[in-house]
C-alpha positions in Angstrom: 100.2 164.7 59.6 101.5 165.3 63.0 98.7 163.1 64.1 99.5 160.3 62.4 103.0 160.7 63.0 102.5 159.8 66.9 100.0 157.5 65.9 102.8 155.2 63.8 105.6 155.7 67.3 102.9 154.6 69.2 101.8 151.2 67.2 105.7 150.9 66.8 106.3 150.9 70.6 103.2 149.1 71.4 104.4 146.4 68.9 108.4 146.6 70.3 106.7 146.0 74.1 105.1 143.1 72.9 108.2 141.6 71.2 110.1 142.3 74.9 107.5 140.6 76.7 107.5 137.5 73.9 111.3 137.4 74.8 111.0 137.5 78.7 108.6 135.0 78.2 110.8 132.6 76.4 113.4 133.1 77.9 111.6 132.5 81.3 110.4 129.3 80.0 113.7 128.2 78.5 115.7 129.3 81.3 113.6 126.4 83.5 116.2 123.8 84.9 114.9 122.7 87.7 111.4 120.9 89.3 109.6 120.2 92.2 108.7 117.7 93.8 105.5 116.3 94.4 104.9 116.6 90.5 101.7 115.1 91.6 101.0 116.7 95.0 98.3 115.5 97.5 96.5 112.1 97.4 98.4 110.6 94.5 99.1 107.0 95.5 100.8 104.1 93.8 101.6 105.8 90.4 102.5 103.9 87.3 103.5 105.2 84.1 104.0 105.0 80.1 105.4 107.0 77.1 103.6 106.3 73.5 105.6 108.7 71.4 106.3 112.4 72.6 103.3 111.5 75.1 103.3 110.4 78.7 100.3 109.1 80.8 99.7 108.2 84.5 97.5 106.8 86.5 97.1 106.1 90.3 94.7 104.2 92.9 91.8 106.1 94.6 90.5 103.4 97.0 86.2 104.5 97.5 86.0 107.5 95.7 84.4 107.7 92.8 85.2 108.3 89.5 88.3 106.3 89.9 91.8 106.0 88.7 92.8 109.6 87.3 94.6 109.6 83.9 97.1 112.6 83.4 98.9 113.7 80.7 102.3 115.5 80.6 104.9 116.1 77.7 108.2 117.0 80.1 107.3 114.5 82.8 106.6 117.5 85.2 103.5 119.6 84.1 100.6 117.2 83.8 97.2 117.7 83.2 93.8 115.7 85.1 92.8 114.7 81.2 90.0 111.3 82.9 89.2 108.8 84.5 89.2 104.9 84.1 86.4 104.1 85.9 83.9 106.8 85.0 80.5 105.2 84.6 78.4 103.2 87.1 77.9 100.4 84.8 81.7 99.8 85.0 81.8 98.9 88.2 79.8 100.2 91.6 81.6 100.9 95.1 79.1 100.0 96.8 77.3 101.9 99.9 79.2 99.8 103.1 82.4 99.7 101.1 84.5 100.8 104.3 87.3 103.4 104.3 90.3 103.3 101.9 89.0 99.8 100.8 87.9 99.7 96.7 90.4 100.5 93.8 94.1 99.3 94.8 96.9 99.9 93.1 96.9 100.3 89.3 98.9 100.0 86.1 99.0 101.1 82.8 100.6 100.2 79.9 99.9 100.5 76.6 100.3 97.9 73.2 99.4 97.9 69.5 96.9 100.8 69.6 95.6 99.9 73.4 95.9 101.5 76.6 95.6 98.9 79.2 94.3 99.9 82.9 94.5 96.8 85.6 94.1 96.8 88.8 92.6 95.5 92.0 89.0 96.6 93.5 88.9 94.7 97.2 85.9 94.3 99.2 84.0 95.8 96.3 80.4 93.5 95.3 82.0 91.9 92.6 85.8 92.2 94.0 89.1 90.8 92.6 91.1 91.8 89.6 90.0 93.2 86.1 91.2 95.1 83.3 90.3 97.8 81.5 91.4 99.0 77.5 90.4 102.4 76.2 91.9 103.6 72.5 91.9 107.2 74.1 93.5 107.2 77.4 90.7 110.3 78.5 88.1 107.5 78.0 85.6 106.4 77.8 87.4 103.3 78.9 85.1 99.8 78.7 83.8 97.4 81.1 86.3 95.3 83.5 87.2 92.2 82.0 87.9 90.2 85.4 90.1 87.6 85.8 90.7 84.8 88.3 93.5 85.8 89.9 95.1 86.2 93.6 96.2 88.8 95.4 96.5 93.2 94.6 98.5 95.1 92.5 99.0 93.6 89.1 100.8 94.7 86.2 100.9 93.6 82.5 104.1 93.1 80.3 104.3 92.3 76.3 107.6 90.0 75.8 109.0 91.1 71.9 106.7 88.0 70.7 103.7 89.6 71.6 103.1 87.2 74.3 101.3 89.3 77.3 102.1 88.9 81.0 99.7 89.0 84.0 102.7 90.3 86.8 100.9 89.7 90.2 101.3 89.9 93.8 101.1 86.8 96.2 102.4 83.7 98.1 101.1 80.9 95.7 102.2 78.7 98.4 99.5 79.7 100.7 102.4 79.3 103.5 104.6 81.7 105.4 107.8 80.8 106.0 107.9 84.0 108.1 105.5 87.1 109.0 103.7 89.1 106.1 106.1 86.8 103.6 104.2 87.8 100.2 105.5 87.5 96.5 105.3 88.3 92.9 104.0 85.6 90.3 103.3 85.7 86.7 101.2 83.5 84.3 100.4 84.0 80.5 97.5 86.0 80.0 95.3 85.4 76.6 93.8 88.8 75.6 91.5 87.0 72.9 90.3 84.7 75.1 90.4 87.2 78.4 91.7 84.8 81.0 94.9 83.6 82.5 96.5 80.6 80.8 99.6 78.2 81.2 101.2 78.1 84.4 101.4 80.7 87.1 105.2 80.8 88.5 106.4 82.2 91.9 108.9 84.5 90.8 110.5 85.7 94.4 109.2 86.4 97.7 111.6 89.3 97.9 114.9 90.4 97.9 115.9 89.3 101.6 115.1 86.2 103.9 112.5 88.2 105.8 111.1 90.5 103.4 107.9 91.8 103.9 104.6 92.8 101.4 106.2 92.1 98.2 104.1 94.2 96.1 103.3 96.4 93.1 105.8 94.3 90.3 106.2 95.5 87.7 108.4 93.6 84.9 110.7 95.3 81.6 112.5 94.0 79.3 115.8 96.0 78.9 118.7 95.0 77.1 117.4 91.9 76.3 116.9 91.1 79.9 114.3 90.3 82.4 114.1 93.1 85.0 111.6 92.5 87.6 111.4 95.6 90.2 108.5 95.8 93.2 108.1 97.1 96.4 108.9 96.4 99.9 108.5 96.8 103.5 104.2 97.9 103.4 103.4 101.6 102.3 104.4 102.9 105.7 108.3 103.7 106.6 109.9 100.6 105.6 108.9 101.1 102.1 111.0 100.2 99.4 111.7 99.3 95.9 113.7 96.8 94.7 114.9 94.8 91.8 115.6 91.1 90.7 117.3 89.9 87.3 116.6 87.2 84.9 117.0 85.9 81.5 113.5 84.2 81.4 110.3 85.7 81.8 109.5 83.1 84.0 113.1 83.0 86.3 115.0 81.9 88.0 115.1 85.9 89.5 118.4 86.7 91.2 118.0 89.4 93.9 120.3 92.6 92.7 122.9 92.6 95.7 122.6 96.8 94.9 119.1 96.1 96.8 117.1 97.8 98.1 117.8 100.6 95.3 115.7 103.2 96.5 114.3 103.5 99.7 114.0 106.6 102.4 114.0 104.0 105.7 117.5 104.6 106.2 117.6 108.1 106.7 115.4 108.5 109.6 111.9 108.5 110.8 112.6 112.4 111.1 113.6 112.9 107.2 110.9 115.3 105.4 110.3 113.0 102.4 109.3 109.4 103.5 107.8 106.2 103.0 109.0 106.4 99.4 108.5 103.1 97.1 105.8 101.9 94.8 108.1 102.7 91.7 107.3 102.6 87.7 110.1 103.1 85.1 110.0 105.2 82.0 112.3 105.8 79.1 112.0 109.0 77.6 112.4 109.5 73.5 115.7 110.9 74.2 116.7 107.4 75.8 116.9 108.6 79.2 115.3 106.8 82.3 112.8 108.4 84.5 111.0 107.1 87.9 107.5 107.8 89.4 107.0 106.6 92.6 104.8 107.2 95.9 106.6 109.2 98.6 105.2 111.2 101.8 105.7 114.5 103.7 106.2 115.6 106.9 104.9 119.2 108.2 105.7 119.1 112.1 106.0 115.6 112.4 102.2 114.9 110.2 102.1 113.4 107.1 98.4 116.0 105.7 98.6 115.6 102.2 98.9 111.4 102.6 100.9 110.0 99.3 101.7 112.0 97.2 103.9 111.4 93.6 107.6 111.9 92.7 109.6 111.9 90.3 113.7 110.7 90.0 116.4 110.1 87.5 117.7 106.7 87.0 120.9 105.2 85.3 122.0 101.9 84.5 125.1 100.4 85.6 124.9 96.9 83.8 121.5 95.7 84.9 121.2 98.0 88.4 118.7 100.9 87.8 120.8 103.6 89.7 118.4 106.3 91.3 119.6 109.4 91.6 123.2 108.7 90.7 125.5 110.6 93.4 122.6 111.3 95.4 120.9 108.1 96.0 116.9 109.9 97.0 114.2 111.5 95.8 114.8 114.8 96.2 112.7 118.0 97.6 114.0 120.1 93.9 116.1 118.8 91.2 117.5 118.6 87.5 114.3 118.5 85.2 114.2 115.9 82.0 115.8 117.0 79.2 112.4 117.2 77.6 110.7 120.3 75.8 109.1 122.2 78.4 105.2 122.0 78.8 103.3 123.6 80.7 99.5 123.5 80.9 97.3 126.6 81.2 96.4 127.3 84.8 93.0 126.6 86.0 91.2 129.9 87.6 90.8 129.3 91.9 87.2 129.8 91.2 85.0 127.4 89.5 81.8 129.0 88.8 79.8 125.9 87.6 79.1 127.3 84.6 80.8 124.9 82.2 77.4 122.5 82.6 79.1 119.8 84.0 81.2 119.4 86.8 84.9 120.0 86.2 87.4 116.6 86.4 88.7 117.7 90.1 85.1 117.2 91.8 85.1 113.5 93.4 82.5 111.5 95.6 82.5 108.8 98.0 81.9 105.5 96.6 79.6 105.4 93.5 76.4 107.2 93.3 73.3 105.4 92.6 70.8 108.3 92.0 70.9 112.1 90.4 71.4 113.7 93.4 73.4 116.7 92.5 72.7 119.0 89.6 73.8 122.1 87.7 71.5 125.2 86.8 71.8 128.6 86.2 75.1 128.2 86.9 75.1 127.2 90.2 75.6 123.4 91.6 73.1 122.0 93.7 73.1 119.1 96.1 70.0 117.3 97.5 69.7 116.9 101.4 69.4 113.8 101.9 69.7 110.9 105.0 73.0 110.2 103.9 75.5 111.8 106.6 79.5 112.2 106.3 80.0 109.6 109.4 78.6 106.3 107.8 79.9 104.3 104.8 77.2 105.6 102.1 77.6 107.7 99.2 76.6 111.1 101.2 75.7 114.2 98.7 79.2 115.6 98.8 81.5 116.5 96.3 84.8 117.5 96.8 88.3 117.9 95.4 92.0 116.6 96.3 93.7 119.1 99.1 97.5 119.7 97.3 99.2 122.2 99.6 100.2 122.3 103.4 98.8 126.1 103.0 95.7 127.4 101.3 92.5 128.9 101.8 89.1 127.6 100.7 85.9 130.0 100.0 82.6 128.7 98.9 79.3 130.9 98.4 75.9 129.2 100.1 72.6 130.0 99.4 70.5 127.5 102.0 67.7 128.3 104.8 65.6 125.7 106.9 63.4 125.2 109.6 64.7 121.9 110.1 67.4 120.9 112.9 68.1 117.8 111.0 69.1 119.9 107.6 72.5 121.0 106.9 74.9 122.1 104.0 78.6 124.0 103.9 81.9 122.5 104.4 83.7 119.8 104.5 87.3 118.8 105.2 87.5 114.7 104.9 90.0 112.2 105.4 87.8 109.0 106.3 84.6 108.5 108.2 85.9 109.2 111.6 88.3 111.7 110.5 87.2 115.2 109.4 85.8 118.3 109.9 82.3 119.9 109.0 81.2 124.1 108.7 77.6 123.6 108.5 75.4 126.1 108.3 72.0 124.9 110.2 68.5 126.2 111.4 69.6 129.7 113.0 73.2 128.8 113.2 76.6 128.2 111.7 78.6 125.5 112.8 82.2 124.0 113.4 82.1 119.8 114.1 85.5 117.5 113.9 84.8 114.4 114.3 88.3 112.3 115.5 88.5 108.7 115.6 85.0 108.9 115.4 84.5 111.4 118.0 82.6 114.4 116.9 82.8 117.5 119.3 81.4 121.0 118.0 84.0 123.1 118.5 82.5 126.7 117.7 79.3 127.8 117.1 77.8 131.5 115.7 73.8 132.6 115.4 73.1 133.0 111.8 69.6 134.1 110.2 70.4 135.2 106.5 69.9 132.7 103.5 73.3 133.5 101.3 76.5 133.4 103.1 80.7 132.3 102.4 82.3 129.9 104.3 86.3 130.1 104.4 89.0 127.6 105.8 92.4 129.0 106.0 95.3 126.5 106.6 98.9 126.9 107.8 100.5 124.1 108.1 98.7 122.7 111.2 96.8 125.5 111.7 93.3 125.6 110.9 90.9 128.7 110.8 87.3 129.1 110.0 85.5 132.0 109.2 82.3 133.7 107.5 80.9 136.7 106.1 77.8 138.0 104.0 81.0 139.7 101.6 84.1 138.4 101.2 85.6 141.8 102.3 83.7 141.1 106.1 84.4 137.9 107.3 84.0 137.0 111.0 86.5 134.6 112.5 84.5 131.6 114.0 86.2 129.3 117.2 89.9 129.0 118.1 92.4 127.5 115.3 91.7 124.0 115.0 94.4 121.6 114.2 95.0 119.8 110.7 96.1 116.6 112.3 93.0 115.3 112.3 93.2 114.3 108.7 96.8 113.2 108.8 98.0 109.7 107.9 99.4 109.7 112.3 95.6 110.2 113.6 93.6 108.9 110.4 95.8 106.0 109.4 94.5 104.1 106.2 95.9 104.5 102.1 93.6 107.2 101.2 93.8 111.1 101.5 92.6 114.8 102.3 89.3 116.3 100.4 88.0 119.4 100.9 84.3 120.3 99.1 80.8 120.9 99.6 78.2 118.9 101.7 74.6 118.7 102.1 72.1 116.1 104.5 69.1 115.9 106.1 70.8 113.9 108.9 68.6 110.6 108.9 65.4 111.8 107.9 63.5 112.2 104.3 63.7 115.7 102.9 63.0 117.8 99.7 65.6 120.6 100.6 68.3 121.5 98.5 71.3 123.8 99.0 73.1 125.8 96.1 76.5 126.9 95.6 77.6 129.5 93.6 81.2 128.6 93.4 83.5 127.4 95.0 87.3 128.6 95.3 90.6 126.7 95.8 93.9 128.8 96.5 97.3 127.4 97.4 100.1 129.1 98.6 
């Protein structure tokens, strides 16, 4: 009896603990008011957005890497999950070996329209090059074939008018003449979805807000109020960027400038202001009939932009037909007032990814679009063929790696990989472009450190090595870099002197692409059967 006495207190206590915890819980959750910003953090570029019911979905460029254009999915606008990709399948479209750096998929949109989700963007330089679209029922794909169109220009957008009438919204000077430097525009034309081509007339709409605007770009048009509301951006990616708006109550103009212009930009607080370069904005209007904006902003971390751009999020008002950003405070800021949205997080994904799921996991990219099997999963292990392919040339090198999303983390990967060979080496990477990155290779009787700057590679440290299996770690700090290795992760050797993160910023790197870090494998010019095997691989920010 007395037995089953403390047997009933305990399942009672055990039970009342749980309750607590359920209560903390929700009370944590609900007690959220705030967010952060990036809500997208490391290479997001050139977001666009759109609501279908409770739902929201974004997308954003990715330039040569491959797959391309990342759909994610978020029900509070602030926790959003990598749910696919638009381009997804070599027989979509191939970026082609000798595409050069942050050339291929531009800037994209997404909308969606009587059961479709709509994808269309730009793909320059690319072997068949210009602008397509793209409609997938399921906005994780599979997502079809690009229907291209013959069209001018980067950047475009679609818009349905309330008639059902669709929009091509696109970037470009249709008079082929500048009446002063880098004088772009925004045009639109009718575009026939049955037939799947532009038809009717294609109309300048503006060539910006001011008489020496520059790089009119990424339009986007609503219809709000019964009005025309074109908004775009201004003033190239860089620190000039901007957004601004122009009114009308015609789809196809006359377009008055808004004299509130521009309504969101960063230029004017300083090359020294943390967040910058902000512009490249998308509306949405939540269920609740509030206004949200996404747009493409950059950070500094001692005066290096690392993490390239990146996507934020703002409030936005109406006063009549002016979209009001941030009313009171006028920019996107580091924290602020979350949407008054049910909050939504997604489960966490472990550090470690043990390749044991049988395919590779939706945050592994490559460069440009691979034409061969060259990787593979078994056992539970990835493996990557050596091959000539090397990180420095404009191939599709056996490398896959994932987006870098904090100024501080560390990096671990386990390596099982011998050779005879001087030409054969696998490990580490940490890219930003071709001439921009660093290597920890482990090589015949050696480990090694290379950056490669402007296309200048140096080896900066070096370490005798004879085992098979061994862990590479990178350790970041801001600007500080620091490699190191071990046959256990609880005795790892430091290798060479802190290196400096600047080599992958957007100062010393330039171009619209961003920071990978990942695994890497070649056989440095030469034919070779080798393989090397990773047994995971681990991604930690702090």
């Amino acid at each position: 009896m007395k037995t089953k006495i403390i047997m009933l207190l305990l399942l009672c206590s055990i039970t009342l603990s749980a309750q607590v915890l359920d209560n903390a819980t929700a009370i944590k959750t609900t007690d959220i008011t705030t967010f952060k910003n990036p809500i997208l953090p490391g290479y997001h570029p050139d977001p666009s957005i759109c609501r279908v019911g409770d739902d929201y979905y974004m997308v954003n460029s990715t330039f040569e890497w491959f797959p391309g254009m990342p759909i994610h999915h978020s029900k509070d606008l602030v926790n959003w999950e990598l749910i696919g990709y638009a381009l997804h399948s070599p027989e979509q479209l191939s970026l082609q070996e000798g595409l050069d750096d942050y050339m291929g998929i531009f800037a994209v949109s997404i909308r969606y329209n009587n059961g479709l989700f709509y994808i269309i963007t730009t793909c320059v330089n690319c072997e068949k090059g210009g602008n397509f679209y793209m409609t997938a029922k399921n906005p994780a794909g599979p997502w079809s074939k690009p229907v291209w169109l013959d069209a001018p220009g980067i950047d475009p957008s679609l818009m349905w008018d309330d008639d059902g009438t669709c929009y091509y919204v696109g970037h470009g000077n249709l008079k082929e003449k500048q009446e002063w430097p880098d004088q772009q525009g925004v045009w639109a034309q009718e575009l026939d979805l049955k037939q799947e081509k532009l038809v009717g007339k294609r109309v300048q709409l503006t060539h910006g807000h001011a008489n020496n605007a520059v790089w009119s770009e990424g339009p986007h048009i609503y219809k709000i109020n019964g009005k025309y509301l074109l908004m775009h951006a201004e003033g190239g990616t860089g620190y000039n960027h901007a957004t601004v708006v122009h009114h009308s109550d015609s789809i196809f103009g006359p377009y008055i400038a808004d004299q509130v212009n521009p309504v969101l930009a960063h230029r004017n607080l300083g090359k020294d202001y943390p967040i910058h370069s902000v512009g490249h904005t998308d509306l949405v209007q939540t269920q609740k009939g509030d206004w949200w904006a996404v747009m493409l902003g950059k950070r500094y971390v001692d005066g290096y932009t690392l993490l390239a751009r990146e996507t934020f999020l703002t409030p936005v008002t109406f006063e009549g037909q002016t979209p009001i950003f941030n009313p009171g405070v006028g920019k996107v800021l580091a924290e602020d007032k979350r949407p008054d949205l049910p909050w939504s997080p997604f489960p966490i994904k472990p550090a470690r990814d043990n390749f044991d799921s049988g395919k590779l996991d939706l945050e592994w990219n490559m460069l440009r679009t691979p034409q061969s099997d060259w990787y593979a999963l078994n056992d539970e292990k990835l493996e990557l063929q050596l091959r000539p392919n090397t990180l420095s040339e404009l191939t599709n090198p056996s490398l896959i790696a994932r987006r870098i999303e904090d100024f501080k983390f560390t990096t671990s990967l386990k390596l099982d990989f011998n050779s005879r060979k001087s030409n054969e080496k696998a490990g580490m990477i940490i890219y930003r472009r071709s001439g921009c990155h660093y290597q920890f290779l482990k090589e015949k009787g050696a480990l090694v450190v290379i950056k490669t700057l402007k296309g200048v590679e140096t080896e900066v440290a070096r370490a005798p090595f004879k085992g098979k299996s061994v862990i590479l770690k990178a350790s970041a700090n801001n600007l500080d870099l620091q490699f190191s290795y071990g046959v256990t992760e609880d005795a790892m050797k430091l290798i060479g002197n802190v290196q400096n993160m600047n080599v992958i910023s957007f100062e010393m790197a330039d171009g619209f692409n961003g920071p990978y870090i990942g695994m890497y494998a070649t056989s440095s010019g030469k034919t070779s059967k080798a393989k090397a095997v990773f047994d995971w691989f681990d991604y930690i920010g702090k």
